[in-house]
PyMOL CGO cylinders between C-alpha atoms (Angstrom):
from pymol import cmd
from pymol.cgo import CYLINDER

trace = [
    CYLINDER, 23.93, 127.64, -104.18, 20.71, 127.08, -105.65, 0.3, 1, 1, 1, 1, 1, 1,
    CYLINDER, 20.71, 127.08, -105.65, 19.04, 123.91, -106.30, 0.3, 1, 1, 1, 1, 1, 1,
    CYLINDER, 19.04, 123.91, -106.30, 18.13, 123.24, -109.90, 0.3, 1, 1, 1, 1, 1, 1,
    CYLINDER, 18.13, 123.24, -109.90, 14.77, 121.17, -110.77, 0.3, 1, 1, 1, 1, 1, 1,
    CYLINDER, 14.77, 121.17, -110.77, 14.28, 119.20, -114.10, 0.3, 1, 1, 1, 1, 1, 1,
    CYLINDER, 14.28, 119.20, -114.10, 10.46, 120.62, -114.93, 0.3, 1, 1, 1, 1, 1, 1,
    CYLINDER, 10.46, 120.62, -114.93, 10.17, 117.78, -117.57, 0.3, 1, 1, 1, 1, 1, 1,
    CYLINDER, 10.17, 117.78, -117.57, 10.92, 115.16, -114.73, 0.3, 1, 1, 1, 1, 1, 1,
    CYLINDER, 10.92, 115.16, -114.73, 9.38, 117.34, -111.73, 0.3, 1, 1, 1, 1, 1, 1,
    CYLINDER, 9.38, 117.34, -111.73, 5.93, 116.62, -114.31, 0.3, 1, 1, 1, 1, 1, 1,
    CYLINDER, 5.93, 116.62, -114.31, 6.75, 112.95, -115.03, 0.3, 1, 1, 1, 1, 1, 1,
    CYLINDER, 6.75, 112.95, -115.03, 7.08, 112.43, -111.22, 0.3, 1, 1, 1, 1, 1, 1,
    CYLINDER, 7.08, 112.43, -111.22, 3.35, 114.51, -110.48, 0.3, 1, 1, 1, 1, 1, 1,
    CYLINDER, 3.35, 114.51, -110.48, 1.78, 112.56, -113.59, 0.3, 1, 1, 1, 1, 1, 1,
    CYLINDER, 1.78, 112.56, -113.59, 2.90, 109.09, -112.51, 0.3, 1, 1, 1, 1, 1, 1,
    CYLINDER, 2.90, 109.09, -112.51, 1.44, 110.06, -108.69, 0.3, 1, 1, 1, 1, 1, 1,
    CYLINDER, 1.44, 110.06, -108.69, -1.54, 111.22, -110.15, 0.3, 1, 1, 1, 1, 1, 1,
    CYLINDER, -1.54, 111.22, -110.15, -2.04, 108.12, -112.15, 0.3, 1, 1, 1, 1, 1, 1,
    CYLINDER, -2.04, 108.12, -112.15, -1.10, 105.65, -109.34, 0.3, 1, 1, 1, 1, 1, 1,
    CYLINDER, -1.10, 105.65, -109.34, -3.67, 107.53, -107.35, 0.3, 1, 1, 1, 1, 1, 1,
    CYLINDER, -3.67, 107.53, -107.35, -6.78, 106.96, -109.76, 0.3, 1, 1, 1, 1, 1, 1,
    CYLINDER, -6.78, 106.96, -109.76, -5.16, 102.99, -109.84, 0.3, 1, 1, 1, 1, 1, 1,
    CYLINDER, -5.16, 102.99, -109.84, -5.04, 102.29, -106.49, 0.3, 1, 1, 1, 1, 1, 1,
    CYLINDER, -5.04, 102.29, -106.49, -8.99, 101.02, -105.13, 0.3, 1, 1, 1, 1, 1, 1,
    CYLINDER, -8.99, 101.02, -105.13, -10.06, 103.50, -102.67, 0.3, 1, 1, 1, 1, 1, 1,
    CYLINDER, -10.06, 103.50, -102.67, -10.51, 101.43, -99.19, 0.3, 1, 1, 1, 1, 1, 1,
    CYLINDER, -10.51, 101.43, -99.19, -14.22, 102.00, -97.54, 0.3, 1, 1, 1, 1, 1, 1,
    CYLINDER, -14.22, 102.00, -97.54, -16.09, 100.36, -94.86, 0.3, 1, 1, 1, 1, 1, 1,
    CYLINDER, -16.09, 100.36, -94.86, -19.14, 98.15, -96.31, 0.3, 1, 1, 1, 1, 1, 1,
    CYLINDER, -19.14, 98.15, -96.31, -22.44, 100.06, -96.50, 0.3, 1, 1, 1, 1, 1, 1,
    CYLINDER, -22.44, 100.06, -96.50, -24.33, 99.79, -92.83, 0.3, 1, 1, 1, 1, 1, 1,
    CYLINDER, -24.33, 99.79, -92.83, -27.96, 98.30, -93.70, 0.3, 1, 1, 1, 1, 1, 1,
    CYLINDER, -27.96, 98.30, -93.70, -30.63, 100.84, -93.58, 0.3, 1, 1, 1, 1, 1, 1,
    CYLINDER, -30.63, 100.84, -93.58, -34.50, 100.11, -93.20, 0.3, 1, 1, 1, 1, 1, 1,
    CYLINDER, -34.50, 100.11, -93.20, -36.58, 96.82, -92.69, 0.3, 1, 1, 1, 1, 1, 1,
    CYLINDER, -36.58, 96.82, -92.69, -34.33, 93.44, -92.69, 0.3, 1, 1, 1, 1, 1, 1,
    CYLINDER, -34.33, 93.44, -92.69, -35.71, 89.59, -93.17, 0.3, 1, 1, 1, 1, 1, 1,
    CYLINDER, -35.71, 89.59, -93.17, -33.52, 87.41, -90.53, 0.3, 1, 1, 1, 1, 1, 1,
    CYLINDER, -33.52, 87.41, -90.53, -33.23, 83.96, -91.80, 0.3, 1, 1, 1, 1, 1, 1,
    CYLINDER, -33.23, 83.96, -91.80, -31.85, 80.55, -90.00, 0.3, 1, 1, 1, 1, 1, 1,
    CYLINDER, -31.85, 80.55, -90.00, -30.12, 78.58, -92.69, 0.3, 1, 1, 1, 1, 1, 1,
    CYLINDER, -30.12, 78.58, -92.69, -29.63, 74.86, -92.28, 0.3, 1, 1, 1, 1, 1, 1,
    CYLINDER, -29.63, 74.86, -92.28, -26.60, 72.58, -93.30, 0.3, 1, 1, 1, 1, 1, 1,
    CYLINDER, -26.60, 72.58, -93.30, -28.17, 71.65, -96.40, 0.3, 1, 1, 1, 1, 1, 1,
    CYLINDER, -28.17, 71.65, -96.40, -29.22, 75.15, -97.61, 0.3, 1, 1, 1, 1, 1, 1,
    CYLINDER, -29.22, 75.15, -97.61, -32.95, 74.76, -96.62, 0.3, 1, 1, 1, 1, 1, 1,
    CYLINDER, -32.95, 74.76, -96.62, -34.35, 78.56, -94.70, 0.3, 1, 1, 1, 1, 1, 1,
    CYLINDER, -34.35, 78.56, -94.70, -36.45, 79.27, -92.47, 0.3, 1, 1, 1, 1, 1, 1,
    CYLINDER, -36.45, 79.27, -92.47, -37.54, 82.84, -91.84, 0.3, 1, 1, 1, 1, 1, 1,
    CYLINDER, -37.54, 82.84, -91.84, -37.82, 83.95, -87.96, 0.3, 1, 1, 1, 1, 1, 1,
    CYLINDER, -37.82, 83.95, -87.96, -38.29, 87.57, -88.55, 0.3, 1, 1, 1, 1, 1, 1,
    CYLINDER, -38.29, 87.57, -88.55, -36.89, 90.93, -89.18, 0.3, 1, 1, 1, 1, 1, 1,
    CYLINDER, -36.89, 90.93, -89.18, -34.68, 93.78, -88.11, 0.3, 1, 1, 1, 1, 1, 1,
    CYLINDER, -34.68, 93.78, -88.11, -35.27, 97.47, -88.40, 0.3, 1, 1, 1, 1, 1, 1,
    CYLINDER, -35.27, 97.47, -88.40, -32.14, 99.72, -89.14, 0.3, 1, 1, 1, 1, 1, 1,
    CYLINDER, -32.14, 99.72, -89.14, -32.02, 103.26, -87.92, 0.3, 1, 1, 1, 1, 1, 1,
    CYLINDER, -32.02, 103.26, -87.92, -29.20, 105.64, -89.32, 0.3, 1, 1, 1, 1, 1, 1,
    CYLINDER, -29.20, 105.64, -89.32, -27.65, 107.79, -86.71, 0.3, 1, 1, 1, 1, 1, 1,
    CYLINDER, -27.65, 107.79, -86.71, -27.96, 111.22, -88.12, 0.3, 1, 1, 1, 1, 1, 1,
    CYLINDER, -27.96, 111.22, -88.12, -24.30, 112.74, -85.89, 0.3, 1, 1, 1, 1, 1, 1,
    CYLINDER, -24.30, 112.74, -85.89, -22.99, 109.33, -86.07, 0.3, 1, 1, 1, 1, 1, 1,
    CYLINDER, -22.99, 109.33, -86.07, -22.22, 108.08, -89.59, 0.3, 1, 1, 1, 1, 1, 1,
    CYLINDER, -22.22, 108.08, -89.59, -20.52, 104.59, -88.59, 0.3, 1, 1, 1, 1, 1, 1,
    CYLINDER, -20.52, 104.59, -88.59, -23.61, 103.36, -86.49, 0.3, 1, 1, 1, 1, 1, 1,
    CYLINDER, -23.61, 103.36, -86.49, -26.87, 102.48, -86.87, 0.3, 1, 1, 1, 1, 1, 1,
    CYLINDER, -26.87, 102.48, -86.87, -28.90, 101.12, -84.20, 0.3, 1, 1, 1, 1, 1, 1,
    CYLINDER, -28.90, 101.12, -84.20, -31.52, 98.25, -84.69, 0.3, 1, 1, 1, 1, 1, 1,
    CYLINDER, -31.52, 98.25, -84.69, -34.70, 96.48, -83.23, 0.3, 1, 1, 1, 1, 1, 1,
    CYLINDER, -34.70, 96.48, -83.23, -35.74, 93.34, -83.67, 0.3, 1, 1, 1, 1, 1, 1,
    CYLINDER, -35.74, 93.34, -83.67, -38.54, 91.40, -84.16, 0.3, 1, 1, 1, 1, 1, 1,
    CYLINDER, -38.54, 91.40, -84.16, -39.13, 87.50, -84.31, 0.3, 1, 1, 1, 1, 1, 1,
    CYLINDER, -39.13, 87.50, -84.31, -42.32, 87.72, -85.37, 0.3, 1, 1, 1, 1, 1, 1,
    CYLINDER, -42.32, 87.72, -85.37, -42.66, 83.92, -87.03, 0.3, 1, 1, 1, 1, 1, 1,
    CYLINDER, -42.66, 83.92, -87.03, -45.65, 82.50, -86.77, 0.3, 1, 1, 1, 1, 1, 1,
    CYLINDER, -45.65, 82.50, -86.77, -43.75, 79.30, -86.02, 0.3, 1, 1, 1, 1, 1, 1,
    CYLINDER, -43.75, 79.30, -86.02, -42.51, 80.37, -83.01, 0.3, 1, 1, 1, 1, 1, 1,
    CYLINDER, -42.51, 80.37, -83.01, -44.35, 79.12, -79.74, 0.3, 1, 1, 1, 1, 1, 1,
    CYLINDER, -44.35, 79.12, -79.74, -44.66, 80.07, -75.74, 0.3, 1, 1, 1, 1, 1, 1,
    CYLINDER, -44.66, 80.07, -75.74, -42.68, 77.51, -73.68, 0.3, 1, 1, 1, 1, 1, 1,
    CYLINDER, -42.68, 77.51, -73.68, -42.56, 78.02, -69.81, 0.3, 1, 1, 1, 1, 1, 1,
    CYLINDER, -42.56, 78.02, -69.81, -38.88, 76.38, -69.07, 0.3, 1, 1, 1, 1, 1, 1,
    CYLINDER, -38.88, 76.38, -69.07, -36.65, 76.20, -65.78, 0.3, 1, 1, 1, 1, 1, 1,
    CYLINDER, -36.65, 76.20, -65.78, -39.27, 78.69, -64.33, 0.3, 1, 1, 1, 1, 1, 1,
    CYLINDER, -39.27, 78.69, -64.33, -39.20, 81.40, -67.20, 0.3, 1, 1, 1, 1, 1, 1,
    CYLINDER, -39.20, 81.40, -67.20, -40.72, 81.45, -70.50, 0.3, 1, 1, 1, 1, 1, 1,
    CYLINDER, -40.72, 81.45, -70.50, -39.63, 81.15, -74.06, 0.3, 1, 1, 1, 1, 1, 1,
    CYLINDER, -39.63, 81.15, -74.06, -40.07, 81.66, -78.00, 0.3, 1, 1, 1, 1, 1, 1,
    CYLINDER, -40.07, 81.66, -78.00, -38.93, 78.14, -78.91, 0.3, 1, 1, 1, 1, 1, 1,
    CYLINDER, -38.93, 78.14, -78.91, -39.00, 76.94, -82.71, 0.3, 1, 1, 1, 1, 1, 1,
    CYLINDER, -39.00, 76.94, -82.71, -39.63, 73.35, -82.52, 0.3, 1, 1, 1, 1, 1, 1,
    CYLINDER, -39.63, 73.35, -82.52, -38.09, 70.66, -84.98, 0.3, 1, 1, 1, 1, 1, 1,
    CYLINDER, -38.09, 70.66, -84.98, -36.93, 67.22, -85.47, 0.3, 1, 1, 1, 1, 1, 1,
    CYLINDER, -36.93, 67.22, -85.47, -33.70, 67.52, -84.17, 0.3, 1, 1, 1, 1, 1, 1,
    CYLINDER, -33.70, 67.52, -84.17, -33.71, 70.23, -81.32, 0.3, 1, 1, 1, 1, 1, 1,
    CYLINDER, -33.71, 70.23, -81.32, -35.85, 72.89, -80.54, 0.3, 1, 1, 1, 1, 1, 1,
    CYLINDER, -35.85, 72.89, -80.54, -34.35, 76.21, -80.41, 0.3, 1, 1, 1, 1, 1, 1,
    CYLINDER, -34.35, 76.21, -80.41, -35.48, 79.03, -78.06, 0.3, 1, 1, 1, 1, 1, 1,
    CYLINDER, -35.48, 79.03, -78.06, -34.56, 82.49, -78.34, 0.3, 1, 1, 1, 1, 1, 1,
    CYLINDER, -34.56, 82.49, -78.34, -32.27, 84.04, -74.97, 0.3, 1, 1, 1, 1, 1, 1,
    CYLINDER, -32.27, 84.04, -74.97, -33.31, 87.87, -74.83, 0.3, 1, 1, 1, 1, 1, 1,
    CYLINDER, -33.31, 87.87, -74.83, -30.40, 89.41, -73.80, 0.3, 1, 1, 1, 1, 1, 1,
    CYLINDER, -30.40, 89.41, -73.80, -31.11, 89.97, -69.82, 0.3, 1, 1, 1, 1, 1, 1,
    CYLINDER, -31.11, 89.97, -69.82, -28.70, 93.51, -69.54, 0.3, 1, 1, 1, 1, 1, 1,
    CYLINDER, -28.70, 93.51, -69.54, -28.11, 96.53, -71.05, 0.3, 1, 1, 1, 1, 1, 1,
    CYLINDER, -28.11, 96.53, -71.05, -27.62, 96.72, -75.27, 0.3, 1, 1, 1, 1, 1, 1,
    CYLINDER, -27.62, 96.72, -75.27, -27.43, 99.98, -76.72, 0.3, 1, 1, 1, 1, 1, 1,
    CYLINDER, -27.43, 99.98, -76.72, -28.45, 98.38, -79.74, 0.3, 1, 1, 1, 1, 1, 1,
    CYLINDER, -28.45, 98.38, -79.74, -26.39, 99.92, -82.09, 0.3, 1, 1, 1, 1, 1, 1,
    CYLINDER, -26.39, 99.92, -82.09, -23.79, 98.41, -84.40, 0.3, 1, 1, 1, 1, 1, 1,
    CYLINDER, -23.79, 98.41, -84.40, -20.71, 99.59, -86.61, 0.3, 1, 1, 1, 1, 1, 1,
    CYLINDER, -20.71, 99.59, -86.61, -19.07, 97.77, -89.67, 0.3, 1, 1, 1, 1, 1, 1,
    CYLINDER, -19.07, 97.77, -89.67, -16.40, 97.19, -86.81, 0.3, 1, 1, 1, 1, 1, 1,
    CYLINDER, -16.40, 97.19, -86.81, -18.68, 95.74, -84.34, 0.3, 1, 1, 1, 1, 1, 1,
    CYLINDER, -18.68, 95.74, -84.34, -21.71, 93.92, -84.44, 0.3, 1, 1, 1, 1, 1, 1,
    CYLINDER, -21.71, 93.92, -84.44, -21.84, 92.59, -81.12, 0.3, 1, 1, 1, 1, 1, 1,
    CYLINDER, -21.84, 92.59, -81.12, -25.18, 94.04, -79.89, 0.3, 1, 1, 1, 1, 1, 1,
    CYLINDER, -25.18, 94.04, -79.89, -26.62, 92.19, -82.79, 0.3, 1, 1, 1, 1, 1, 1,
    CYLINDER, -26.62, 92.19, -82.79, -25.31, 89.40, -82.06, 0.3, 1, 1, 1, 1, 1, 1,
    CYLINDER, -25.31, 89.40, -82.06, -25.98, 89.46, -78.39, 0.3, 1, 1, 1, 1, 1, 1,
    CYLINDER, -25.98, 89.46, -78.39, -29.98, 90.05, -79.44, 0.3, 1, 1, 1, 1, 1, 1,
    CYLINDER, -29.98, 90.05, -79.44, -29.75, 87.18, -81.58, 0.3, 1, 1, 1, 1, 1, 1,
    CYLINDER, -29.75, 87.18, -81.58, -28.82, 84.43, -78.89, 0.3, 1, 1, 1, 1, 1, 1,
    CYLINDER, -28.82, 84.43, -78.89, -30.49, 80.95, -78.61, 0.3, 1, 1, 1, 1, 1, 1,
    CYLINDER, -30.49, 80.95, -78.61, -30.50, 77.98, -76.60, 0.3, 1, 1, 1, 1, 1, 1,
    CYLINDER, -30.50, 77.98, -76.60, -31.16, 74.53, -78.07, 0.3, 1, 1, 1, 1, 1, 1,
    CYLINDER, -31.16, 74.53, -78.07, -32.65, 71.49, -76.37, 0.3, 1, 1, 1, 1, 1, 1,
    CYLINDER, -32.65, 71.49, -76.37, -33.97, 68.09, -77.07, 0.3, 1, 1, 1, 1, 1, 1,
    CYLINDER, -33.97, 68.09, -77.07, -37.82, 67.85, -77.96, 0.3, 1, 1, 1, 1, 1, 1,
    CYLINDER, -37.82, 67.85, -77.96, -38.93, 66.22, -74.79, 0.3, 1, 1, 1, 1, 1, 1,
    CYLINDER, -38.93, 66.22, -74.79, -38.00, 67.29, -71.38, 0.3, 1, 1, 1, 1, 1, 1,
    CYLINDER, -38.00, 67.29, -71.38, -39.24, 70.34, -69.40, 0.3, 1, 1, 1, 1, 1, 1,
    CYLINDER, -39.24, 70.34, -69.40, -35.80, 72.16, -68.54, 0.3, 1, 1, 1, 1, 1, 1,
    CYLINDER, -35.80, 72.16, -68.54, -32.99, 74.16, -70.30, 0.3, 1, 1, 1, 1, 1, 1,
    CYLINDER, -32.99, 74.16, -70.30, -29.38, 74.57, -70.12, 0.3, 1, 1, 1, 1, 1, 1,
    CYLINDER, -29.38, 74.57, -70.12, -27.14, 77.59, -70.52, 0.3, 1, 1, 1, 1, 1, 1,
    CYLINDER, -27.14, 77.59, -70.52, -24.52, 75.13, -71.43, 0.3, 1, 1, 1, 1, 1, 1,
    CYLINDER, -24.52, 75.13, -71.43, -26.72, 74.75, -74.59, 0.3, 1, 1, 1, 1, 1, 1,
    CYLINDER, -26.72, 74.75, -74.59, -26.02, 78.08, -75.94, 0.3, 1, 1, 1, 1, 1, 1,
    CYLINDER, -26.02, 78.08, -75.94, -25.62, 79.60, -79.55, 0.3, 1, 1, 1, 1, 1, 1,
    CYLINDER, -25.62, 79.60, -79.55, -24.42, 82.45, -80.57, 0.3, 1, 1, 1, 1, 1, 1,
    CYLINDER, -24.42, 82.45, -80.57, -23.79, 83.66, -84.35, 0.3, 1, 1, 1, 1, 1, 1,
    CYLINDER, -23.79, 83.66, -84.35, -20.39, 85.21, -84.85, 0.3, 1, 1, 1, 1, 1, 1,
    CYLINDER, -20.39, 85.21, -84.85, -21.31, 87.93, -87.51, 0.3, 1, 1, 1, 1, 1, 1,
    CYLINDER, -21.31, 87.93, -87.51, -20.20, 89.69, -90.08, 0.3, 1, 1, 1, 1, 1, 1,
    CYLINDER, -20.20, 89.69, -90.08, -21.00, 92.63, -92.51, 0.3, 1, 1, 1, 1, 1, 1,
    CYLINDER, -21.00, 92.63, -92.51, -20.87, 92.18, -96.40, 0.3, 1, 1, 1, 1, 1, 1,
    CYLINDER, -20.87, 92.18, -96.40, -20.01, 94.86, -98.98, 0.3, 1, 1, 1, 1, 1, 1,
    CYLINDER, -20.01, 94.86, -98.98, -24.04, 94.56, -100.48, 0.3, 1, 1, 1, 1, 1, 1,
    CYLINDER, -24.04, 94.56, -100.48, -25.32, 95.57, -96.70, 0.3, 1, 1, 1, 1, 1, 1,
    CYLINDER, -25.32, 95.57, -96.70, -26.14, 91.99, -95.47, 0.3, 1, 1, 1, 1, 1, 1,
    CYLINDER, -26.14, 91.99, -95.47, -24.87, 90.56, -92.26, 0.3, 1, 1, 1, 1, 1, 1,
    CYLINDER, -24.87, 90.56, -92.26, -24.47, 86.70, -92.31, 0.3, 1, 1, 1, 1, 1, 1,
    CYLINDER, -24.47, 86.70, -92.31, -23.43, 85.12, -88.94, 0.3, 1, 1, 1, 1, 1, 1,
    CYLINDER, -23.43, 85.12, -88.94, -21.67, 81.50, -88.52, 0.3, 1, 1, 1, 1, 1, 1,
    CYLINDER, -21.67, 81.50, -88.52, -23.12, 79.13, -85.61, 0.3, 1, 1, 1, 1, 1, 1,
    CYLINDER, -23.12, 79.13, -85.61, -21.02, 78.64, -82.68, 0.3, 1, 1, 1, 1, 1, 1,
    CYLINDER, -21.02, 78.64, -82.68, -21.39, 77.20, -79.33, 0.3, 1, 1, 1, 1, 1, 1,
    CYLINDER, -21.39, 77.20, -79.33, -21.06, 78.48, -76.26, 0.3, 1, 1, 1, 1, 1, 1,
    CYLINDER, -21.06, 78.48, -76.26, -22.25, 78.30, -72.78, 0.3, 1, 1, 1, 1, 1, 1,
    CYLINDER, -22.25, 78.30, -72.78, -24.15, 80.82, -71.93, 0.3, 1, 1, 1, 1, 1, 1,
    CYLINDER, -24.15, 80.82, -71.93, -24.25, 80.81, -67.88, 0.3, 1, 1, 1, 1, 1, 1,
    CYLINDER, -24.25, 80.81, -67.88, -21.64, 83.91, -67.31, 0.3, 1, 1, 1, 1, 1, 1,
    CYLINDER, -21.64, 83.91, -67.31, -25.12, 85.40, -68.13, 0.3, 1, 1, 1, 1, 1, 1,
    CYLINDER, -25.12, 85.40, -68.13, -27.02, 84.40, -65.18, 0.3, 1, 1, 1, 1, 1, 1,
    CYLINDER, -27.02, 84.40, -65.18, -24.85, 86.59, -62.54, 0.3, 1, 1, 1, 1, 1, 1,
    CYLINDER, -24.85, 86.59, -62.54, -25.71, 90.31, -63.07, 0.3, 1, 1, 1, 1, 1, 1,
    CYLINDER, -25.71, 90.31, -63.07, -22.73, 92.16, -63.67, 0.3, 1, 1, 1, 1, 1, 1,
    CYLINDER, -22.73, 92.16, -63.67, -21.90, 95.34, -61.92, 0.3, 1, 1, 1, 1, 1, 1,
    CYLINDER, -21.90, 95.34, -61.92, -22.02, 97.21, -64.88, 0.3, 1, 1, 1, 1, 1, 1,
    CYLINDER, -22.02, 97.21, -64.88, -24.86, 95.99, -66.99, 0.3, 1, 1, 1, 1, 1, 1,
    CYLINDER, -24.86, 95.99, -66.99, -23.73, 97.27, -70.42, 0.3, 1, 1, 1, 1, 1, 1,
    CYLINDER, -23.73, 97.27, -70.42, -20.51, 94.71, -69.65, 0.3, 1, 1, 1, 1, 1, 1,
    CYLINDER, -20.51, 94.71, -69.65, -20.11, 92.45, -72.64, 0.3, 1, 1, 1, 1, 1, 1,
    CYLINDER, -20.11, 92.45, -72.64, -19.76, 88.91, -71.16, 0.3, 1, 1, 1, 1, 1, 1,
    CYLINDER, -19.76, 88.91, -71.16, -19.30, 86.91, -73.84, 0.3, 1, 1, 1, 1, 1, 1,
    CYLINDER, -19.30, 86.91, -73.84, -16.32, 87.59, -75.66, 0.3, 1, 1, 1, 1, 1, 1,
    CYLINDER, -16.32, 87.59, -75.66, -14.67, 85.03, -78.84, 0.3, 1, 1, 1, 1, 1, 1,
    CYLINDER, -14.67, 85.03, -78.84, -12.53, 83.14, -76.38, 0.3, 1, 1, 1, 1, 1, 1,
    CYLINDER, -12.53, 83.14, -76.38, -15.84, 81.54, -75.33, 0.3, 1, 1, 1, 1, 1, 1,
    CYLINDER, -15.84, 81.54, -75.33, -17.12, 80.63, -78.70, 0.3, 1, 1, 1, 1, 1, 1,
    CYLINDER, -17.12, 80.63, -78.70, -16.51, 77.64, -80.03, 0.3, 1, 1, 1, 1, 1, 1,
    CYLINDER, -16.51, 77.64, -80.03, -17.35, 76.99, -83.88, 0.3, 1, 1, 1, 1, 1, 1,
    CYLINDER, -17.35, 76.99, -83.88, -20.28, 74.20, -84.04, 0.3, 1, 1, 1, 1, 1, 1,
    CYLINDER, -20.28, 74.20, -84.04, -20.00, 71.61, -86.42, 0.3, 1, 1, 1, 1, 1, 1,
    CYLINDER, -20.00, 71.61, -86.42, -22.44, 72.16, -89.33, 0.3, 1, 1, 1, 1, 1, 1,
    CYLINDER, -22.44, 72.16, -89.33, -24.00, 69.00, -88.82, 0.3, 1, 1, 1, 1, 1, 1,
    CYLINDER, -24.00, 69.00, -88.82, -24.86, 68.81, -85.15, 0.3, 1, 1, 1, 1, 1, 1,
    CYLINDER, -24.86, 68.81, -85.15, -27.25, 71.34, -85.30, 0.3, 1, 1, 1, 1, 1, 1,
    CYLINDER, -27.25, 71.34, -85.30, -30.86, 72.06, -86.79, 0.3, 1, 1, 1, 1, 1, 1,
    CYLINDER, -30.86, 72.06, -86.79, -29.24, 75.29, -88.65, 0.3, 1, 1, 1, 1, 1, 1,
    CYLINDER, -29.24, 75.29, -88.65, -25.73, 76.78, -89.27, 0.3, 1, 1, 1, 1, 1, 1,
    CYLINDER, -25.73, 76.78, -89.27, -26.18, 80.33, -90.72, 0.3, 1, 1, 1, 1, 1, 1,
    CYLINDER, -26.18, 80.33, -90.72, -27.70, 83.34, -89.92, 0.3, 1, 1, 1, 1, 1, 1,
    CYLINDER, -27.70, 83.34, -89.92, -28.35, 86.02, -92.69, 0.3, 1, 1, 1, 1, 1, 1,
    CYLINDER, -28.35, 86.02, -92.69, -30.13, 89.40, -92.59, 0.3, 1, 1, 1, 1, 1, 1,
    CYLINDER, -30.13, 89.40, -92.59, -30.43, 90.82, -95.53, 0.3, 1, 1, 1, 1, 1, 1,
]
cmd.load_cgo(trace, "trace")
């Protein structure tokens, strides 16, 4: 027996899908920044201080990623020589800050999904103005994240930073991981924020 079909409802039902369709927001991964970046530290209080910029490389087979180099290029920035190694260290009132170049392997790429490469080339260590020694326990690391507009902005946390000083069998291994991160409290530290934009 053969089935019958309403047309008038059969194009009632297509018209309604076709209209839910064009109301429903299409769902799309922010925009990966492209080109020259300004990185800036942003205090508590909303002052900034520029450190220096990123570079942003499409990947021409690989949509999702772009891979990045950075630069801290601020003429504030000085040479310390600390626990037998040397370091860019901002200095300031409250701490001096001194950058940790990430000691293994970073492809230096990043997708909307995951910007840990950035954020692993983007580590610091902060110490009191006198003394000649650092501490890995002193680490910070920005947790990041990627806006709609392009810009990655990164909240301070702490974190210590010795797992770092044992070379890992595989040196592209990603050693620090969230569990270790612990959010800093806006006021302990000389800044909070991170942005790249």
């Amino acid at each position: 027996m053969a089935k019958c079909f309403n047309r008038s409802g059969l194009r009632t039902g297509l018209i309604a899908l076709l209209l839910l369709g064009m109301a429903m927001p299409s769902i799309a991964s922010p925009a990966l920044p492209q080109g020259q970046k300004t990185i800036t530290l942003i205090s508590a209080a909303g002052e900034r201080h520029v450190i220096g910029h990123a570079t942003f490389t499409a990947q021409p087979d690989h949509n999702d990623t772009t891979t990045f180099d950075i630069k801290l290029d601020a003429p504030e920035f000085s040479e310390e020589f600390l626990s037998m190694r040397p370091f860019s260290c901002l200095a300031g009132e409250k701490e001096m800050w001194c950058h940790l170049a990430y000691p293994y392997d970073l492809k230096k790429q990043i997708s909307a999904a995951d910007l840990t490469d950035l954020e692993y080339a983007l580590l610091f260590l902060h110490k009191p103005q006198t003394g000649y020694g650092i501490d890995p326990w002193n680490g910070l690391y920005f947790k990041m994240s990627l806006g709609e507009d392009g810009a990655i902005t990164g909240t301070l946390h702490d974190v210590n930073l010795d797992p770092l000083g044992v070379p890992p069998a595989d040196r592209s291994a990603r050693l620090i991981g969230p569990e270790n991160l612990t959010v800093s409290d806006p006021a302990t530290h000389r800044f909070a924020k991170i942005e790249i934009k």
